[in-house]
DOMI-699723 format. One record per residue: residue number from 1; residue in three letters; x, y, z of N, C-alpha, C in turn. Coordinates in nm, 2 decimals. Each point is the difference from the previous one (the first is absolute). Layout:
<atoms>
{atom NUM; ALA; {X; Y; Z}; {X; Y; Z}; {X; Y; Z}},
...
</atoms>
This chain:
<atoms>
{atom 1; UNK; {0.08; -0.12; 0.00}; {-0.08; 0.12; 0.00}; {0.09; 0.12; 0.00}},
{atom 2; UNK; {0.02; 0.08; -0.11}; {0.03; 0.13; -0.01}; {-0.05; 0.09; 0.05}},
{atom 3; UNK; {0.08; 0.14; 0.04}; {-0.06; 0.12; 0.07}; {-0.11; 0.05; -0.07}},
{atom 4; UNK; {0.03; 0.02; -0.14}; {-0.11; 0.04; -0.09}; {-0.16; -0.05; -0.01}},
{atom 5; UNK; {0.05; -0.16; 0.01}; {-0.15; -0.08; 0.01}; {0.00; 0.03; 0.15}},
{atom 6; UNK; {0.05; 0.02; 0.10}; {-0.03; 0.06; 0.15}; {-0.09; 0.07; -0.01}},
{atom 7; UNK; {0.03; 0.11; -0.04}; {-0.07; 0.14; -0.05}; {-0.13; -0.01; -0.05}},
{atom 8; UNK; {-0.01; -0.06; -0.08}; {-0.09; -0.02; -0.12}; {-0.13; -0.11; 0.10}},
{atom 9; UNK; {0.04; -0.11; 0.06}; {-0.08; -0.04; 0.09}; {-0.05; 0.06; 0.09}},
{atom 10; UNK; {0.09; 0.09; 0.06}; {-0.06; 0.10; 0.11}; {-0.11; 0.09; -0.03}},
{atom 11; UNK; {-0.01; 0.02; -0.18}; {-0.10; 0.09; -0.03}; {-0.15; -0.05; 0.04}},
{atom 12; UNK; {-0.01; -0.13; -0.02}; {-0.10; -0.12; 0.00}; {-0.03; 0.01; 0.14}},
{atom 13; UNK; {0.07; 0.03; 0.12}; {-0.02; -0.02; 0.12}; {-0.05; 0.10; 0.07}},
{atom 14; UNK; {0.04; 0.15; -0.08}; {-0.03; 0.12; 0.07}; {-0.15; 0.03; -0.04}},
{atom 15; UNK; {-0.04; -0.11; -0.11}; {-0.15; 0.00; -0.05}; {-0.11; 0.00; 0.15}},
{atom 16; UNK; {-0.02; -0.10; 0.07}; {-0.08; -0.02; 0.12}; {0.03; 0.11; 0.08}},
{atom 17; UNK; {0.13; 0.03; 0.03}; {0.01; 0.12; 0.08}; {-0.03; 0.13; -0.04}},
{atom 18; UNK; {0.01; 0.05; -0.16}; {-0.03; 0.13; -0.02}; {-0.20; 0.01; 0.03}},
{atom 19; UNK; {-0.05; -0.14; -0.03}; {-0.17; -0.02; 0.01}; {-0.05; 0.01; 0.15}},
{atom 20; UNK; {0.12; -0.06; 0.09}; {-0.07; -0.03; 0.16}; {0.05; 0.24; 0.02}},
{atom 21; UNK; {0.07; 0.02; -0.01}; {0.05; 0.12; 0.02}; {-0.10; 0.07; -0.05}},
{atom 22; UNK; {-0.05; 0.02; -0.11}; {-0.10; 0.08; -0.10}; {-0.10; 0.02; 0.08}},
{atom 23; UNK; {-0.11; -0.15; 0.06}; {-0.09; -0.02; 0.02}; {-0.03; 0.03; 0.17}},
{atom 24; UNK; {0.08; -0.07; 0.10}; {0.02; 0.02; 0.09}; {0.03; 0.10; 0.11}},
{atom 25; UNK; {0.08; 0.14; -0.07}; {0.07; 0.06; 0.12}; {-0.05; 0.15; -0.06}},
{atom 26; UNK; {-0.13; -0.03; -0.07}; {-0.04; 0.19; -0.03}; {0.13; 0.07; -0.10}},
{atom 27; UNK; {-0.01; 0.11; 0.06}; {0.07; 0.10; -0.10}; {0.15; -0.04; 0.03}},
{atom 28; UNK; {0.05; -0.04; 0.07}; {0.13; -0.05; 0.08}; {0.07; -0.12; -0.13}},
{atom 29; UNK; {-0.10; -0.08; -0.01}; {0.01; -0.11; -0.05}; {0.01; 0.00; -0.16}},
{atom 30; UNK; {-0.12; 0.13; -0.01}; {0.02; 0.02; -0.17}; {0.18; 0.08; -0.02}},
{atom 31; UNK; {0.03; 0.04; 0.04}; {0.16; 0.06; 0.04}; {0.06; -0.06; -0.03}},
{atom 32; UNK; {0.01; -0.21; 0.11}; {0.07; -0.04; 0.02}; {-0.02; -0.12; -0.18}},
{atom 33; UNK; {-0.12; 0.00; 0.00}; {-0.04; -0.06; -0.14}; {0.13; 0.03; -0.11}},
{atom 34; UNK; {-0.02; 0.16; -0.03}; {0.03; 0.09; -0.09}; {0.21; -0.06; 0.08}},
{atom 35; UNK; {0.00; 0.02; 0.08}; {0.19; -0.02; 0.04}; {0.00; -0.18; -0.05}},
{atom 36; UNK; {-0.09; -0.06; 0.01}; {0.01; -0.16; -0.05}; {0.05; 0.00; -0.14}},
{atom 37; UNK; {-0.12; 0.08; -0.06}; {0.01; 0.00; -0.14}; {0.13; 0.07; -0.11}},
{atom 38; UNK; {0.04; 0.09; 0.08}; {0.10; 0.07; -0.03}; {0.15; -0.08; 0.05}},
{atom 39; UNK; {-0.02; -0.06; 0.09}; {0.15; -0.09; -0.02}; {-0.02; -0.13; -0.09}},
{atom 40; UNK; {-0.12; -0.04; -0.01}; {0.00; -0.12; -0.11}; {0.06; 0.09; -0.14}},
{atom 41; UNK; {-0.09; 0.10; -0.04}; {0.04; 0.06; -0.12}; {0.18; 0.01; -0.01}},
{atom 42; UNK; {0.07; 0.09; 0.11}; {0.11; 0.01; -0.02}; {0.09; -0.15; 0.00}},
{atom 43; UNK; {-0.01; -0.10; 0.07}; {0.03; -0.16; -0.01}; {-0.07; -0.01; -0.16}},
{atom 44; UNK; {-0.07; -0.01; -0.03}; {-0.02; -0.05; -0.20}; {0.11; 0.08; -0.04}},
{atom 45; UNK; {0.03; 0.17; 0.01}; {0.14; 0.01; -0.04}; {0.11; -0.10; 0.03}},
{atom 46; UNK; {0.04; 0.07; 0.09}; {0.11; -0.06; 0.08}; {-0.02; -0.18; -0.05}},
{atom 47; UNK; {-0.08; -0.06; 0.00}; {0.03; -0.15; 0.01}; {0.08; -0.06; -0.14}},
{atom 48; UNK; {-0.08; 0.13; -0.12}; {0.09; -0.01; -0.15}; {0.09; 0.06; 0.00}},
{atom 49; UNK; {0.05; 0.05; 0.06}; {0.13; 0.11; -0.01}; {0.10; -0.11; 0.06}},
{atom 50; UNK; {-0.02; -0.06; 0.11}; {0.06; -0.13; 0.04}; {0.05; -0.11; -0.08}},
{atom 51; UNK; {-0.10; -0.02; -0.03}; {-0.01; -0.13; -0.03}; {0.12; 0.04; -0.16}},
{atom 52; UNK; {-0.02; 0.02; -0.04}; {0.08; 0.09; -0.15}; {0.19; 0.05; 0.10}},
{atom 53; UNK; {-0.02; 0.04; 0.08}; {0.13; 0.05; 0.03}; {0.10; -0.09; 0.09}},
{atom 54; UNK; {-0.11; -0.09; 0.04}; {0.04; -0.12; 0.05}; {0.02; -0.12; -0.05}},
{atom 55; UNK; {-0.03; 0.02; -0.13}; {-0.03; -0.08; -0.11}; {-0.04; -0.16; 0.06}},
{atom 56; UNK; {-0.15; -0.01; 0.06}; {-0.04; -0.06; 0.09}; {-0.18; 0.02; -0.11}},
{atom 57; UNK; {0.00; 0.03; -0.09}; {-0.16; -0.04; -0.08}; {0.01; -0.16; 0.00}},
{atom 58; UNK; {-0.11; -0.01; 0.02}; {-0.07; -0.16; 0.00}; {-0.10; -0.03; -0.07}},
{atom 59; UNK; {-0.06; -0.10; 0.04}; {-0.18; -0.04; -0.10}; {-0.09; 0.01; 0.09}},
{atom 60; UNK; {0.08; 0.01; 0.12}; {-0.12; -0.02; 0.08}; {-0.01; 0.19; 0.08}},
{atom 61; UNK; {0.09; 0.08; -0.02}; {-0.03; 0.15; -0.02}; {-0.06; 0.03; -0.10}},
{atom 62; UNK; {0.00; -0.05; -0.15}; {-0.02; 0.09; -0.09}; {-0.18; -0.07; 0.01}},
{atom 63; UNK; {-0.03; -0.09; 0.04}; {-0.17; -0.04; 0.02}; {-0.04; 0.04; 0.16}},
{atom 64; UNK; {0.11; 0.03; 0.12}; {-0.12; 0.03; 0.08}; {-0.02; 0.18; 0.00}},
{atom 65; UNK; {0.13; 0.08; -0.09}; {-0.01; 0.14; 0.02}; {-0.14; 0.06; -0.05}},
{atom 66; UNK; {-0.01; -0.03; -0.10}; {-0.13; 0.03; -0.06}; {-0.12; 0.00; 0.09}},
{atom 67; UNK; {-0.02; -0.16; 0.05}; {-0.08; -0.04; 0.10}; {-0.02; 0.09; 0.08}},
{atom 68; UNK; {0.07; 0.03; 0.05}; {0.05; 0.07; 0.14}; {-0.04; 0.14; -0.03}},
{atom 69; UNK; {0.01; 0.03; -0.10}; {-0.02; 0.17; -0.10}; {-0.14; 0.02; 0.03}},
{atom 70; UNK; {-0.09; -0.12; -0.09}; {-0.13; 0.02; 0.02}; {-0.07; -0.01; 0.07}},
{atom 71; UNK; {0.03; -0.08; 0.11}; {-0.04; -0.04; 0.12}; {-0.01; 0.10; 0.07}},
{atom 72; UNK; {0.07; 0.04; 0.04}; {0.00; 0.11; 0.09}; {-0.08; 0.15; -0.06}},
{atom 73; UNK; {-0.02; 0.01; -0.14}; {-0.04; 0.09; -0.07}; {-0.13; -0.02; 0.03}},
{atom 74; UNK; {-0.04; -0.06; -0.03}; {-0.14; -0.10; 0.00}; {-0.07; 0.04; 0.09}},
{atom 75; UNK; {0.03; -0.06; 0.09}; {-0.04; -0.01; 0.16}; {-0.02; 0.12; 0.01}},
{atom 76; UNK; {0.14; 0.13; 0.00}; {-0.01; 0.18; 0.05}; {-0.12; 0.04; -0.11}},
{atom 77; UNK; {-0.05; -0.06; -0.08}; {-0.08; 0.05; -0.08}; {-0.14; -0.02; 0.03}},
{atom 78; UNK; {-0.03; -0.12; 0.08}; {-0.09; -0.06; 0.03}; {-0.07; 0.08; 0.12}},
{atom 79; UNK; {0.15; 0.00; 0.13}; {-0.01; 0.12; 0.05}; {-0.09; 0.11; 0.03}},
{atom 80; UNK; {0.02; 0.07; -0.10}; {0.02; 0.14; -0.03}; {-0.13; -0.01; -0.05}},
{atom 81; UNK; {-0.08; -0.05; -0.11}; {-0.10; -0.06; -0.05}; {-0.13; -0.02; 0.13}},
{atom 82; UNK; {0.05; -0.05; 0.06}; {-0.07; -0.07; 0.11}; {-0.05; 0.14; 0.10}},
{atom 83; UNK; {0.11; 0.04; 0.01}; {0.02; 0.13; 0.11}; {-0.09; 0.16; -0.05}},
{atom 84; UNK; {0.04; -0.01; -0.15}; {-0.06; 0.17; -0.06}; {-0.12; -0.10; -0.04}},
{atom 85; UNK; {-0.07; -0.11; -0.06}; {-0.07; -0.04; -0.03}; {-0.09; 0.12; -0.09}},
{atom 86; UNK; {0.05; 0.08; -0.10}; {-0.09; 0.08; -0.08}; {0.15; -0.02; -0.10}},
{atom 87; UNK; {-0.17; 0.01; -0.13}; {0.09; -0.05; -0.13}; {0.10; 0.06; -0.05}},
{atom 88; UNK; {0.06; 0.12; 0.06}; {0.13; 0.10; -0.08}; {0.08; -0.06; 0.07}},
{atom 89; UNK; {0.03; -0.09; 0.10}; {0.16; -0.09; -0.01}; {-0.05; -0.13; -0.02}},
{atom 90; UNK; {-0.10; -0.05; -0.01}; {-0.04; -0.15; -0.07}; {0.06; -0.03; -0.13}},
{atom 91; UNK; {-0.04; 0.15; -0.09}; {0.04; -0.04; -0.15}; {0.13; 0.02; -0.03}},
{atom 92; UNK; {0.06; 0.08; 0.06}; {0.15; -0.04; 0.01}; {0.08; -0.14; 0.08}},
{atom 93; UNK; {-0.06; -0.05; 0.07}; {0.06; -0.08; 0.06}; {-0.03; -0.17; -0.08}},
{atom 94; UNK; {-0.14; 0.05; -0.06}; {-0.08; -0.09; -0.08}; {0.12; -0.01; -0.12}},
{atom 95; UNK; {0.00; 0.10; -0.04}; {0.10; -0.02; -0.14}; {0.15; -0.03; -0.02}},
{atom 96; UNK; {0.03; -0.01; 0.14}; {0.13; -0.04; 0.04}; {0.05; -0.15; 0.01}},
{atom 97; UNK; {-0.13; -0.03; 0.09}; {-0.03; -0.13; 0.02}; {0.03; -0.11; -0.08}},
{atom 98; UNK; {-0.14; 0.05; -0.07}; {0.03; -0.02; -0.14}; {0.06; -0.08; -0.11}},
{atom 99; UNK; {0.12; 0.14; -0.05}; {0.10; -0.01; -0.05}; {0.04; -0.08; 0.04}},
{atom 100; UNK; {0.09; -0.03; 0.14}; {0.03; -0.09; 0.00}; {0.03; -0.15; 0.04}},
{atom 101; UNK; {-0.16; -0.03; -0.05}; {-0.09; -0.13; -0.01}; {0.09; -0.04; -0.19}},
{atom 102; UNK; {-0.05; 0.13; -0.07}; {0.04; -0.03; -0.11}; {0.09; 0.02; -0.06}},
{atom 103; UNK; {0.11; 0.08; 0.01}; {0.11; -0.02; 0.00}; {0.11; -0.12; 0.07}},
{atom 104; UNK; {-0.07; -0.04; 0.11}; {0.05; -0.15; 0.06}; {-0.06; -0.11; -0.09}},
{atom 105; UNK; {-0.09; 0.00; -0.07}; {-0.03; -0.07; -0.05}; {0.06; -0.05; -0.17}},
{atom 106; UNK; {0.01; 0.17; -0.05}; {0.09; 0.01; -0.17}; {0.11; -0.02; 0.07}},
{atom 107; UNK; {0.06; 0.00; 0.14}; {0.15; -0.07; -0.02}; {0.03; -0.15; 0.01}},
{atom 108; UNK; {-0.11; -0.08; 0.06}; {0.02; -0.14; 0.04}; {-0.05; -0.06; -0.15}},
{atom 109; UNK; {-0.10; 0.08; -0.05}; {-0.03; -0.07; -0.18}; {0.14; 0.00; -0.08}},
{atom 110; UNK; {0.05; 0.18; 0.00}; {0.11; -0.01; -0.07}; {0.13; -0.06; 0.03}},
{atom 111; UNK; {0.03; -0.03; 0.10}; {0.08; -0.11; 0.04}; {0.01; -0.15; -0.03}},
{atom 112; UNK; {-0.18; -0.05; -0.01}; {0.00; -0.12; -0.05}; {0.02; -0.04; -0.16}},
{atom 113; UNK; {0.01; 0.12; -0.06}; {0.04; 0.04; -0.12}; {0.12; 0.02; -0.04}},
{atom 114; UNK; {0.07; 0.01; 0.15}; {0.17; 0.05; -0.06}; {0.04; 0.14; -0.01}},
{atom 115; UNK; {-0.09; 0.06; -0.02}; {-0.02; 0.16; -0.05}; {-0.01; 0.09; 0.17}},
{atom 116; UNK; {0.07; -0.05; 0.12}; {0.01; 0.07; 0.11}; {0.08; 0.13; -0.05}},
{atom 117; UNK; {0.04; 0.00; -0.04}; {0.09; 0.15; -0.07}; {-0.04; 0.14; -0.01}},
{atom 118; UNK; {-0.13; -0.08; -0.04}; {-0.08; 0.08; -0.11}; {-0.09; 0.11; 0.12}},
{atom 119; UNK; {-0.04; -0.04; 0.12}; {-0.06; 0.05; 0.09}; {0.07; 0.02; 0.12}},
{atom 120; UNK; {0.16; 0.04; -0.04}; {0.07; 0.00; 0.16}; {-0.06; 0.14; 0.05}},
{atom 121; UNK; {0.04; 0.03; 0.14}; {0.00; 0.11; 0.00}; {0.06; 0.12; -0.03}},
{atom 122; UNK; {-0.10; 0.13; -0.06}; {0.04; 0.09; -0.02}; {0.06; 0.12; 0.03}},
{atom 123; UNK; {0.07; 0.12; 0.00}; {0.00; 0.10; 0.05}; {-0.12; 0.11; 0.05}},
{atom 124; UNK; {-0.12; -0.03; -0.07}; {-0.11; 0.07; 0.05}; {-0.07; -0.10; 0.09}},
{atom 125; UNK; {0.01; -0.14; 0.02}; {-0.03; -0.09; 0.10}; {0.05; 0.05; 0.16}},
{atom 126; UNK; {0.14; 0.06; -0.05}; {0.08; 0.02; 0.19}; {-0.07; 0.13; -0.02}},
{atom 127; UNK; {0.04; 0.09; -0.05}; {-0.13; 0.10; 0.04}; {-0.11; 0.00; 0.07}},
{atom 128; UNK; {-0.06; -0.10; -0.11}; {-0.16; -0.01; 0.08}; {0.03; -0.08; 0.15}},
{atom 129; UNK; {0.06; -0.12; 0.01}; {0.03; -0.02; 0.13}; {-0.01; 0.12; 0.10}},
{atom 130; UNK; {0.12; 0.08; -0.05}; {0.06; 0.10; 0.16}; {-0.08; 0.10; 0.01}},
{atom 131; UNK; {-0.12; 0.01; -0.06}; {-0.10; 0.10; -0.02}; {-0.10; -0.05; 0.09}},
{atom 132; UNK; {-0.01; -0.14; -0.02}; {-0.09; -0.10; 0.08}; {0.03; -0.01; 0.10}},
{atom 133; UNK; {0.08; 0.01; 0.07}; {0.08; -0.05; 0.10}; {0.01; 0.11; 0.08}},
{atom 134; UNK; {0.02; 0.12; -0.03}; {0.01; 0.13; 0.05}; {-0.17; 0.01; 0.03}},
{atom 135; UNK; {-0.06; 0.00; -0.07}; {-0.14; 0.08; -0.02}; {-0.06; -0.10; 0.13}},
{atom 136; UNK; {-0.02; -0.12; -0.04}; {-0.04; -0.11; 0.10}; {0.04; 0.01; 0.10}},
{atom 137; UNK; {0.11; 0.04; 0.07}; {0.09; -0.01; 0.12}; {-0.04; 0.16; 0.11}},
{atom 138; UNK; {-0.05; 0.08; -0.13}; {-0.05; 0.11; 0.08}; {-0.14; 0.01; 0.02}},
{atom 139; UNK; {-0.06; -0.09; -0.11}; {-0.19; -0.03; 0.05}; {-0.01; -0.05; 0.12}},
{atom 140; UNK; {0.13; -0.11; 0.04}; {-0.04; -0.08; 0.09}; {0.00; 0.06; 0.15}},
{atom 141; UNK; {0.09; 0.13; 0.00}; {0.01; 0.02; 0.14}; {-0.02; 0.16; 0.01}},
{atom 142; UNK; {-0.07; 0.08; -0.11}; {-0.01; 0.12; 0.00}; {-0.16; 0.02; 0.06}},
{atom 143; UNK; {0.04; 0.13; 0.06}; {-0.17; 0.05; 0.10}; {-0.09; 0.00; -0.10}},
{atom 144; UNK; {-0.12; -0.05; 0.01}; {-0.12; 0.02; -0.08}; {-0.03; 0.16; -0.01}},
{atom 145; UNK; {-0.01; 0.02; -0.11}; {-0.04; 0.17; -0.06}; {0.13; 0.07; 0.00}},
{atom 146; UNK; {0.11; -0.05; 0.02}; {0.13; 0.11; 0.00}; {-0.01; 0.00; -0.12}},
{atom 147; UNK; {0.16; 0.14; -0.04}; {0.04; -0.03; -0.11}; {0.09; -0.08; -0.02}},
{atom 148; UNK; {0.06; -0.09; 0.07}; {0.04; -0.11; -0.05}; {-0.02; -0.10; -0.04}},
{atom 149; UNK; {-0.10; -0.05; 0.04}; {-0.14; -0.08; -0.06}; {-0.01; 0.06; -0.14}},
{atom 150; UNK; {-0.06; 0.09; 0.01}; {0.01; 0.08; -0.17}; {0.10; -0.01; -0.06}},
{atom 151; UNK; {0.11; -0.02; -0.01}; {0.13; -0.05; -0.06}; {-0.03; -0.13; 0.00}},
{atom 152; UNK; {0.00; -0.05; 0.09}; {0.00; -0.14; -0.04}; {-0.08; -0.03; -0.09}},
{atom 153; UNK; {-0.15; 0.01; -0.02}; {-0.09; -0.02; -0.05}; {0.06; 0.05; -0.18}},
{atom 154; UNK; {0.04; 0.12; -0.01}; {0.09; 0.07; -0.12}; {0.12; -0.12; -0.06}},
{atom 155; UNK; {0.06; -0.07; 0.10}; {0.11; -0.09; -0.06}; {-0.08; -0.09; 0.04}},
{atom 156; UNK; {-0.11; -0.01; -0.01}; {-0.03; -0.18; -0.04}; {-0.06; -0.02; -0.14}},
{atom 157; UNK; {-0.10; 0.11; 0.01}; {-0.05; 0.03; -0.15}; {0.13; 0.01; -0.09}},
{atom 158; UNK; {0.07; 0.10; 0.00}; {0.11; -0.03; -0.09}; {0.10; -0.17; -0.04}},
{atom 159; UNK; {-0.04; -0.03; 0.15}; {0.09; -0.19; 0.05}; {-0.10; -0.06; -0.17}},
{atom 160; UNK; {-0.12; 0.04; 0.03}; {-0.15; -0.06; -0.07}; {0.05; 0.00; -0.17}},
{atom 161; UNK; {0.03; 0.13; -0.02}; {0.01; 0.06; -0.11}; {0.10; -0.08; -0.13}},
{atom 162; UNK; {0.10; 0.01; 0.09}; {0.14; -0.09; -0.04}; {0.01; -0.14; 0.01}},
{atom 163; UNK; {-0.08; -0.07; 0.08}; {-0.02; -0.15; 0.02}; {-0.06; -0.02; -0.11}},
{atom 164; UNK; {-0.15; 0.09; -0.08}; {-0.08; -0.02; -0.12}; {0.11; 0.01; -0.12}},
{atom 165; UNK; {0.07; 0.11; -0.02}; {0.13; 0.02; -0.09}; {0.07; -0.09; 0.01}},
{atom 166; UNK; {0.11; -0.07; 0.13}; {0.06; -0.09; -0.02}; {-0.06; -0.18; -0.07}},
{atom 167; UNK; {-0.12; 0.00; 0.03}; {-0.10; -0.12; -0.04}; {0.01; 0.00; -0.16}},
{atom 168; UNK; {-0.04; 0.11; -0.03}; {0.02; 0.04; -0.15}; {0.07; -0.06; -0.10}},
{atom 169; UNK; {0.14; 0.08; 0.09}; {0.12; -0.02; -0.06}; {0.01; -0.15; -0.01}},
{atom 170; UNK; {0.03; -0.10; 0.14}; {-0.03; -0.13; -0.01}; {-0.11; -0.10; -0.06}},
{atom 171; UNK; {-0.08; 0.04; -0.05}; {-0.06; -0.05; -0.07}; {0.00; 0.04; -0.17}},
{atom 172; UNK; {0.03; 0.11; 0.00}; {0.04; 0.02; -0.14}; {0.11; -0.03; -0.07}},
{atom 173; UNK; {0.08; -0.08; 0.12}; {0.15; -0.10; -0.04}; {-0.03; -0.10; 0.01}},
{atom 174; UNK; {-0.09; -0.10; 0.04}; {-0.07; -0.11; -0.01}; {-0.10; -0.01; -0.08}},
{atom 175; UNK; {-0.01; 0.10; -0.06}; {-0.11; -0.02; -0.09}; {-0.01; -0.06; -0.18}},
{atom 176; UNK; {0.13; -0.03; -0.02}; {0.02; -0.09; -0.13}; {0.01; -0.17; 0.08}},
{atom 177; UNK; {0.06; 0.01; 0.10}; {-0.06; -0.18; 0.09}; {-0.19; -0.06; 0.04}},
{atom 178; UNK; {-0.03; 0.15; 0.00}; {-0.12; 0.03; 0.06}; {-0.07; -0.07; -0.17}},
{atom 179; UNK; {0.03; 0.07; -0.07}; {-0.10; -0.03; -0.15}; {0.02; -0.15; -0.08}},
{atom 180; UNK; {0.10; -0.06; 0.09}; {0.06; -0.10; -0.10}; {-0.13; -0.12; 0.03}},
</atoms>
């Protein structure tokens, strides 16, 4: 077990805890949610920057990172969903979701195809990530009606915007495998 896959597991773990923290401890908890979420985020850095410099990549990081990506994405989305329960962060979080259902999906088809290449990830993909990651990490523990909330709410729509764009892109490179 490498540090990286350490890392990368730990993202998986801080899942139950960023949910008992959310749910449990009031505004305290949404805080502590939001500090959960924000060291998993920085660990998905940090665990590839590792793993590469340590030259310590594996098979069993390059299938649980992702995991671990959406998982925890998921869930802060579910969250947040759950919590504003009105449709102006539903449909963002809806279209996040989403994505990537189907983007996980055009990668494990295009793989069984050979054509994994074709849908790695992009440069507008880490974007959209650290947009998501930021924007989500400040829904999660920001005062209801602040302006920070309002920001957040601003970089999740935009998280929204670019997840639709990046889908695009990936499917419009799959899309001569897609017709065959």
């Amino acid at each position: 077990m490498t540090l990286p896959n350490m890392l990368t597991l730990s993202r998986i773990f801080m899942i139950p805890l960023m949910v008992i923290f959310f749910y449990w401890l009031g505004e305290t908890g949404r805080i502590l949610a939001a500090l959960v979420f924000a060291i998993a985020a920085i660990t998905d850095w940090f665990d590839g920057y590792l793993a590469r410099k340590l030259n310590q990549m594996s098979a069993l990081g390059a299938f649980l990172d992702p995991v671990a990506d959406k998982l925890i994405v998921c869930v802060a989305l579910v969250l947040l969903a759950g919590h504003y329960a009105e449709t102006w962060l539903t449909i963002p979080a809806m279209i996040i979701v989403g994505r990537e259902i189907v983007i996980s999906a055009l990668r494990e088809w295009m793989a069984e195809l050979g054509r994994r290449a074709t849908v790695a990830v992009s440069h507008i993909g880490k974007i959209k990530t650290t947009l998501q990651m930021i924007s989500i990490g400040v829904l999660l523990g920001a005062p209801s009606g602040s302006l920070l909330e309002d920001i957040g709410v601003v970089a999740l729509y935009a998280a929204a915007i670019l997840t639709l764009w990046s889908m695009v892109v990936y499917l419009k490179a799959a899309w001569p495998a897609l017709r065959e």
